[in-house]
C-alpha positions, 0 to 999 in steps of 0.5 A: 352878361354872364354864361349862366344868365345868357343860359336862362334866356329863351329865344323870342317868338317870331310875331306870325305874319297876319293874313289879309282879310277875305272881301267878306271879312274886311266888310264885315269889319268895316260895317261893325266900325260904322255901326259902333261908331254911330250913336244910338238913340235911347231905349226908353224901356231899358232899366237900369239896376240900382247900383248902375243908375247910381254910377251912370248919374256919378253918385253914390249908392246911398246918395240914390237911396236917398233920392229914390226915399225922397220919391224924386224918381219914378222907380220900377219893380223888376221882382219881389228883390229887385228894382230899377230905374227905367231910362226915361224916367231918369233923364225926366228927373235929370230934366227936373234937375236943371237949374238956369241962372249963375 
């Protein structure tokens, strides 16, 4: 290394030593781990936005359009603009979907 390299160095930054959590903190922490781990059972009023059902379902945007054209799924009016799928009425037309056999 040479003298002008070494002199554009900057000194490491000492990482700071961490204080342990108060009794609260530390039970908080674990009650917030408990909680998000912990599957939560469906909303069946939650709506889903087009373009989210879309990716929630793994398909395109046009492919949602052509299956919402088709009348397949039960579809909500948010606004004048805006529509949704409700949550409920996605996994009934995912219970419609299922196919038995190879």
């Amino acid at each position: 290394m040479t003298l002008h390299e070494e002199a554009g160095r900057r000194p490491r930054k000492r990482a700071k030593a961490k204080q342990p959590l108060s009794f609260k903190e530390a039970a908080r922490a674990r009650r917030e781990a408990a909680e998000a781990m912990s599957p939560r059972p469906p909303n069946p009023r939650k709506v889903y936005l087009i373009p989210q059902w879309c990716e929630l379902n793994g398909f395109s945007l046009a492919t949602g359009r052509r299956i919402i054209a088709r009348g397949e799924i039960k579809v909500t009016q948010l606004s004048e603009r805006r529509r949704g799928i409700r949550e409920d009425h996605n996994a009934e037309w995912q219970d419609s979907r299922i196919r038995v056999g190879k």
